[in-house]
C-alpha positions as CSV (number, residue, x, y, z in Angstrom):
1,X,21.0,6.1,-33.1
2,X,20.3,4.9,-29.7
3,X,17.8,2.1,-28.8
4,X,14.5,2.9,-28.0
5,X,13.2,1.4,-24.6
6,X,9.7,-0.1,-23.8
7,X,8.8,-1.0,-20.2
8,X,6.2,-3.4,-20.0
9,X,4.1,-3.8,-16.5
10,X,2.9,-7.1,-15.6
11,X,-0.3,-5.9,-13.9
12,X,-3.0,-9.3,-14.8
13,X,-2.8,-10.8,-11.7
14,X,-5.5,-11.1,-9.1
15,X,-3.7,-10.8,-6.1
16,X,-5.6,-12.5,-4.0
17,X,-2.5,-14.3,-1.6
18,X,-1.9,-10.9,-0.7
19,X,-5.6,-11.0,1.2
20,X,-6.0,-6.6,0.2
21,X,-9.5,-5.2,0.1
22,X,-8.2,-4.3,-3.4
23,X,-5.9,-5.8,-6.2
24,X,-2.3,-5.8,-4.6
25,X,-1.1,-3.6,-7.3
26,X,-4.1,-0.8,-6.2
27,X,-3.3,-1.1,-2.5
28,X,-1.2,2.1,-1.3
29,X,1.8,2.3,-0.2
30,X,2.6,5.3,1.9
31,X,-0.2,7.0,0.0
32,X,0.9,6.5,-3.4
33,X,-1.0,3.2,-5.0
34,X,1.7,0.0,-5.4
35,X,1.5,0.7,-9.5
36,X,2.1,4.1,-9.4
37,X,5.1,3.7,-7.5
38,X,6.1,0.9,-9.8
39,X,5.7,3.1,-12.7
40,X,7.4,6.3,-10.8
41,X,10.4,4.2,-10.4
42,X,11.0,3.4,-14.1
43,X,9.9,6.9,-15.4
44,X,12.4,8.6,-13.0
45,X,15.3,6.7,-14.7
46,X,14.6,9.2,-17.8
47,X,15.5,6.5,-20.1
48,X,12.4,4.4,-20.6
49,X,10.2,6.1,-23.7
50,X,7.4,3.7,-23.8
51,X,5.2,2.3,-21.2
52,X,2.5,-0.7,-21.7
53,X,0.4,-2.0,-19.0
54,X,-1.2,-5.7,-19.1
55,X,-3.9,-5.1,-16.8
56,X,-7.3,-6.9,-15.3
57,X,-10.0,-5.9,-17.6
58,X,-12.5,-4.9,-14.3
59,X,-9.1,-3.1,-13.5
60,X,-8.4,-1.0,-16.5
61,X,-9.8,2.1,-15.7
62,X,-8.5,2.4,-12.3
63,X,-4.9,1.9,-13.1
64,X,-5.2,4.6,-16.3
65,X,-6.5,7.1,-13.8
66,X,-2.9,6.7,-11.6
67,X,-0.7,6.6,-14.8
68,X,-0.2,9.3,-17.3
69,X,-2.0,9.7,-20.6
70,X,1.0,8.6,-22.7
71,X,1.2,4.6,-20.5
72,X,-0.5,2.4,-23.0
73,X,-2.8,-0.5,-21.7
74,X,-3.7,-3.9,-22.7
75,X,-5.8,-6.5,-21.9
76,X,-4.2,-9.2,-19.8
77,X,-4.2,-13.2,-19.7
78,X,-5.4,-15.7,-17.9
79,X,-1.3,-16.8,-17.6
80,X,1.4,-14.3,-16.9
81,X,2.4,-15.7,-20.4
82,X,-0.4,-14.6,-22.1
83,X,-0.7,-11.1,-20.7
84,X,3.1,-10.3,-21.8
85,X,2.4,-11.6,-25.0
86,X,-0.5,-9.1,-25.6
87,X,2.1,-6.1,-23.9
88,X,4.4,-7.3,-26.6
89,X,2.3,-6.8,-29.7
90,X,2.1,-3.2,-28.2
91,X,5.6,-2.9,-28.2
92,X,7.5,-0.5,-30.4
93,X,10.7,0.0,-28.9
94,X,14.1,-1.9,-30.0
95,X,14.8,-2.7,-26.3
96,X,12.1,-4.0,-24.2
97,X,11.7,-4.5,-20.1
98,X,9.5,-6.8,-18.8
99,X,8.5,-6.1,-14.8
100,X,6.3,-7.0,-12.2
101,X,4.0,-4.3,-11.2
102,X,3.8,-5.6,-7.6
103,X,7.8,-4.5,-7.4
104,X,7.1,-1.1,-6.4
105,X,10.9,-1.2,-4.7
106,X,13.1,-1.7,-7.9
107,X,15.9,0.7,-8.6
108,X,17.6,2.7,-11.0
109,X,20.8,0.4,-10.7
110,X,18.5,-2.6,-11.4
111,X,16.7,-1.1,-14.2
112,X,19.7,0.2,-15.7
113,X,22.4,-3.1,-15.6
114,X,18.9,-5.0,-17.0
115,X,19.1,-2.7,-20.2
116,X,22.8,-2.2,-20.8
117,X,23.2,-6.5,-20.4
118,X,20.4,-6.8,-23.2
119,X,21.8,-4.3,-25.2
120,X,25.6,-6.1,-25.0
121,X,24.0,-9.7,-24.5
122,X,20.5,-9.9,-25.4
123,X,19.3,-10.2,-22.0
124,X,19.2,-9.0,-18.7
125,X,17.4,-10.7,-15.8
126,X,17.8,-9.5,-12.1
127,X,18.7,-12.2,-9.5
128,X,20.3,-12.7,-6.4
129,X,21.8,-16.0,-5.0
130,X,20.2,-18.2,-3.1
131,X,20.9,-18.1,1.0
132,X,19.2,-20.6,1.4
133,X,19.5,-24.4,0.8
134,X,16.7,-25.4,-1.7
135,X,14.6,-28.5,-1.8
136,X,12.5,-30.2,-4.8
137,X,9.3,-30.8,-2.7
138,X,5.9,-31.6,-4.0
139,X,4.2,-33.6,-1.1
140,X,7.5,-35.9,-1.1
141,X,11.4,-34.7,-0.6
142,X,12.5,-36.2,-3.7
143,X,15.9,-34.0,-3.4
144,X,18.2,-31.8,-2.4
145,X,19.8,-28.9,-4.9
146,X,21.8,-26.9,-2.4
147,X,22.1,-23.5,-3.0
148,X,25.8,-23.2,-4.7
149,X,25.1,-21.7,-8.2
150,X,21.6,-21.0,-7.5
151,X,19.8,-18.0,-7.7
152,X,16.1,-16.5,-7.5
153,X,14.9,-15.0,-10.3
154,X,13.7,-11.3,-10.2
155,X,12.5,-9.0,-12.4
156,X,12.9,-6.4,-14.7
157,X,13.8,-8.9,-17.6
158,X,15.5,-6.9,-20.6
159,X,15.7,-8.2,-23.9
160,X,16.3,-7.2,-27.4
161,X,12.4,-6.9,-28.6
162,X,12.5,-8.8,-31.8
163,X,14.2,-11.6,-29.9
164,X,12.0,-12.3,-27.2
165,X,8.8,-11.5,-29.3
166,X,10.4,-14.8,-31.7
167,X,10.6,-16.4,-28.2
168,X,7.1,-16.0,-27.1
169,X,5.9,-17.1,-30.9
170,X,7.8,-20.0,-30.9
171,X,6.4,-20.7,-26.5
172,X,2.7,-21.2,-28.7
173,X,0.3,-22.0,-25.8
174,X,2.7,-23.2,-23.4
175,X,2.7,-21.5,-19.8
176,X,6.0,-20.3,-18.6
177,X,7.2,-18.9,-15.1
178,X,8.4,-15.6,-16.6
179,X,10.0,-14.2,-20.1
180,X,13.4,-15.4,-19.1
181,X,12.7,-19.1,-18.9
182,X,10.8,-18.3,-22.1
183,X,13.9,-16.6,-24.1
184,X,16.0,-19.9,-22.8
185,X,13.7,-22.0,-24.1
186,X,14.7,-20.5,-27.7
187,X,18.0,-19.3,-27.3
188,X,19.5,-21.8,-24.5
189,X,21.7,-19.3,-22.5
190,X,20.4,-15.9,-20.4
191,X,22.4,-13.0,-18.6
192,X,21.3,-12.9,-15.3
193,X,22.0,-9.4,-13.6
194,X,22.7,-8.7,-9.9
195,X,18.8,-7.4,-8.3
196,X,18.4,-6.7,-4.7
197,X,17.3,-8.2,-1.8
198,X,14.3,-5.3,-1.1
199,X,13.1,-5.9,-4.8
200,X,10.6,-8.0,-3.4
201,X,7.5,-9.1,-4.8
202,X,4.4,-8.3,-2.8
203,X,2.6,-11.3,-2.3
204,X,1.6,-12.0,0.9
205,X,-0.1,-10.3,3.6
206,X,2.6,-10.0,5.8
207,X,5.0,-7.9,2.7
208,X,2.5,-5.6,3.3
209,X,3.0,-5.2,6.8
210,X,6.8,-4.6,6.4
211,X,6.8,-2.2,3.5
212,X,3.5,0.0,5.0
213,X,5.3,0.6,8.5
214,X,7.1,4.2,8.0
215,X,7.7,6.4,11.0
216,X,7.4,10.4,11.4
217,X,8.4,13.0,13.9
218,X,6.7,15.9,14.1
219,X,7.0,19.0,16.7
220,X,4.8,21.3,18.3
221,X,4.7,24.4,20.4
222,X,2.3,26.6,22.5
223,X,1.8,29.3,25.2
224,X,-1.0,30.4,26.7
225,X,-1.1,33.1,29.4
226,X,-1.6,33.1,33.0
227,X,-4.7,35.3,34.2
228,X,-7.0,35.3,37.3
229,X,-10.4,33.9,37.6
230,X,-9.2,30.3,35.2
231,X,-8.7,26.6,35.8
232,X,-5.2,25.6,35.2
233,X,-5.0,22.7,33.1
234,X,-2.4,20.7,31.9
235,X,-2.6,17.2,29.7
236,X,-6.1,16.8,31.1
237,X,-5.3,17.4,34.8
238,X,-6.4,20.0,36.7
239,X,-3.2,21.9,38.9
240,X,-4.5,23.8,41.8
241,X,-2.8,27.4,41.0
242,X,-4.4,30.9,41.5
243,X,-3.8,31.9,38.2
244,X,-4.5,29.9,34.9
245,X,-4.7,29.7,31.5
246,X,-6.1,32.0,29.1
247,X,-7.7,30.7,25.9
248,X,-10.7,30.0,23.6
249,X,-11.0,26.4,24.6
250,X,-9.7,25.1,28.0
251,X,-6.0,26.3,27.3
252,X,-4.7,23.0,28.4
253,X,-1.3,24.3,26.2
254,X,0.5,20.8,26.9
255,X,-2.1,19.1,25.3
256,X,-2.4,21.8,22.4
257,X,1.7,21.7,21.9
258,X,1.6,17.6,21.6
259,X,-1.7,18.2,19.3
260,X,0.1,20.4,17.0
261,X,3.8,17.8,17.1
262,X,0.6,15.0,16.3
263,X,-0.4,17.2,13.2
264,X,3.2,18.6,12.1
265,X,4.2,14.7,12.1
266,X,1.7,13.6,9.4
267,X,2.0,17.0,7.4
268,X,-1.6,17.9,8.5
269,X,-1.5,21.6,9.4
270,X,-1.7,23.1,12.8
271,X,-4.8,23.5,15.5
272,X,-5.4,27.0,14.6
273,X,-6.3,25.3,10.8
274,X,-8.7,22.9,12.4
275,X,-10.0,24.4,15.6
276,X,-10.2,28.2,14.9
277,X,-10.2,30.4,18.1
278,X,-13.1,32.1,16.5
279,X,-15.4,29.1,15.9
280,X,-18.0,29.0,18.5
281,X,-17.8,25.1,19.4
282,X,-14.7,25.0,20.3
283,X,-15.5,28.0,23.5
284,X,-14.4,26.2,26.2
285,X,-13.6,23.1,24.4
286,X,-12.5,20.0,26.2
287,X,-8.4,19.9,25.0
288,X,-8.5,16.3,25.4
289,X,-11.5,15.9,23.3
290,X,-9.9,17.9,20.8
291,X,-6.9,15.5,20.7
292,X,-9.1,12.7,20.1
293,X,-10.5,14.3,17.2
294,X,-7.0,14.9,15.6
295,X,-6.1,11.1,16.5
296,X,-9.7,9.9,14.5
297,X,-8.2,12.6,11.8
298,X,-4.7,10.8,11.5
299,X,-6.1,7.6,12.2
300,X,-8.3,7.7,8.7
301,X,-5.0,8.4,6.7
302,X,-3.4,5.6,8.4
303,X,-1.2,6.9,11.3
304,X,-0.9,5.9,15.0
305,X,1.1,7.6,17.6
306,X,3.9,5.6,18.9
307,X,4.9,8.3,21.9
308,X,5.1,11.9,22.9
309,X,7.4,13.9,24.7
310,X,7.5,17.3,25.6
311,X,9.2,20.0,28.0
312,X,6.7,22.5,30.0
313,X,8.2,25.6,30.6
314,X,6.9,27.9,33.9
315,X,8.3,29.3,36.9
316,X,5.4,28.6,38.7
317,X,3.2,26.6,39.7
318,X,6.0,23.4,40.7
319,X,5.1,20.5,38.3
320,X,7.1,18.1,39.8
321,X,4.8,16.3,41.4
322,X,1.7,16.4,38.9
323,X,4.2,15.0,35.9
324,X,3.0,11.1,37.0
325,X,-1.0,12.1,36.9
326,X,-0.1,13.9,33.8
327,X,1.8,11.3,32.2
328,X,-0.8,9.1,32.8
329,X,-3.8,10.9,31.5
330,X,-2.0,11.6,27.9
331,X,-1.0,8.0,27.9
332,X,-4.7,7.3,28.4
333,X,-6.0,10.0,25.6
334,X,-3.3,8.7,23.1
335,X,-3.9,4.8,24.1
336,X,-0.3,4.4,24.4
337,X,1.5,3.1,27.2
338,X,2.8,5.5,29.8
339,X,6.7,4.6,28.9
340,X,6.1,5.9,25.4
341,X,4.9,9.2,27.3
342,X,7.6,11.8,28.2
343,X,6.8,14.9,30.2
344,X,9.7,17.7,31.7
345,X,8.9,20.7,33.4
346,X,11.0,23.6,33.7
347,X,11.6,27.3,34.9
348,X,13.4,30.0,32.9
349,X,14.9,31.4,35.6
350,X,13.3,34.7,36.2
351,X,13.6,35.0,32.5
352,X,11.3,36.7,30.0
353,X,7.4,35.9,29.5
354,X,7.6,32.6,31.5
355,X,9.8,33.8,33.9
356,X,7.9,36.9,34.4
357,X,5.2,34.4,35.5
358,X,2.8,35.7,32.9
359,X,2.6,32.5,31.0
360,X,3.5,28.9,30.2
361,X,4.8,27.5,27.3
362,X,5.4,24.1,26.1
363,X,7.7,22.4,23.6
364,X,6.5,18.8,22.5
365,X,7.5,16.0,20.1
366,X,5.3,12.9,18.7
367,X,6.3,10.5,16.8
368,X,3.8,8.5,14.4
369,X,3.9,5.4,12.6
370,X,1.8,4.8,9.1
């Protein structure tokens, strides 16, 4: 009969290095709360069968609403000792990993070398060497240990349950770094396992910074077409033509075309979802204003535009002239700088719709960071 595996999630901490407006393991990540994806990357393994969670009391009910029904919680510490100590008494499984929840970036590899090392050995602690030449320093050098045959100490730690439960009994009151330093403390030797360099440890503001940035592309596309008797407007400027652009707002189809690449970008439907040709308020609409509602819109989900580009298609009138003005008033809607702003114009040589001079179409991209 196989083992049965327990997951414990360190989750007591405050967090408050990391400087959040929440608990660091509450703070999303890409949408998905740092826990969650903690938890996500353990249950995807399909070989853990019990979860515990030592959690801040004032955080309790927050963390059970991300997690599934079936995740136990328990009360942590004050020390990171005492708050896997509680997990433990929760513990049924004959196999148990132990595992920051502020390690959302942990992988199957990890998690599975951790179990199969404490299965074999007892234990099984991720690590990687040390790069770096390491000092003893408390206000005073008082030496050097190199860095040969040192490593930093990760987590998951895996251990046979019974062992590391006799570990903790025996640690009494004591405060320890982490489990493993308290299963050497009864049973002088530990497996170490090889972790990863991205299995950090969110800690600090700025390994928020790094892990947050992710970039999209999106693309859009529009025509509008020509008629008499309309301005002809494109990315906000205004293109002396005697035809122009037919449409519920102002038809500026440039602007509509990078709108929609915004939207496609951060999965956010089109313009037709959000400014329906058959509302009222948006008769005549202002394009540009419209983009800057759709920035406010991606902005409160966390993205920013990083650049545009996009190709106008029409035989006439000749752009080539108006692409600096209109390069320039998009860079100035989308408060980006005018490099990050790519606009082409094109005929279709005689051909079809555009080339018919009945209309002009555009193909755009944007890309968007969160």
């Amino acid at each position: 009969m196989k083992d049965k595996i327990t997951v414990i999630l360190a989750a007591g901490g405050s967090g408050e290095r990391a400087k959040q407006n929440k608990n660091k393991i509450l703070t999303e990540i890409d949408g998905k709360a740092c826990i969650k994806r903690t938890f996500d990357a353990f249950y995807a393994t399909g070989v853990i069968e019990e979860y515990v969670v030592a959690a801040k009391p004032e955080d309790a009910e927050e963390i059970k609403s991300l997690l599934p029904d079936f995740v136990k919680t328990v009360s942590g510490g004050i020390t990171r000792t005492e708050s896997v100590k509680n997990a433990l008494k929760a513990t049924t499984g004959e196999i148990v990993l132990i595992h920051d929840a502020a390690r959302p970036f942990v992988t199957e590899r990890i998690i599975k070398d951790c179990i199969e090392s404490a299965i074999k050995y007892g234990s099984g602690v991720a690590a990687i060497p040390s790069r770096d030449t390491v000092v003893k320093y408390d206000g005073k050098t008082t030496g050097y240990l190199g860095k040969s045959g040192l490593y930093l100490i990760q987590t998951p730690q895996c251990f046979k349950t019974a062992d590391i439960k006799a570990a903790y009994e025996k640690a009494g009151d004591t405060a320890f770094n982490d489990d493993g330093e308290v299963y050497l403390n009864s049973f002088g030797d530990l497996k170490l396992v090889a972790g990863d360099k991205n299995n950090i440890k969110l800690t600090y503001p700025e390994d928020f910074c790094v892990v947050k940035t992710e970039t999209r592309f999106g693309t859009g596309f529009d025509c509008h077409r020509l008629v008499e008797n309309r301005k002809l407007i494109l990315g906000g400027v205004e293109i002396s033509h005697d035809k122009g652009l037919l449409g519920h707002s102002d038809a500026d189809v440039l602007t509509h075309a990078i709108m929609d690449a915004i939207l496609s970008a951060c999965s956010m439907r089109d313009i037709g979802y959000w400014f329906p040709d058959n509302d009222e308020k948006y008769e005549g609409a202002n394009s540009l204003k419209l983009l800057a509602e759709v920035l406010r819109m991606i902005s409160e989900k966390g993205f920013k535009v990083t650049s545009v580009s996009a190709v106008i298609m029409a035989e006439k009138p000749k752009l080539l002239k108006h692409i600096p003005a209109i390069t320039e008033s998009l860079a100035s809607a989308l408060n980006i700088a005018s490099d990050n702003v790519g606009i082409s114009a094109t005929t279709l040589e005689g051909l079809g719709f555009v080339g018919r001079e009945e209309g002009i179409c555009v193909h755009a991209n944007a890309v968007v960071i969160k």
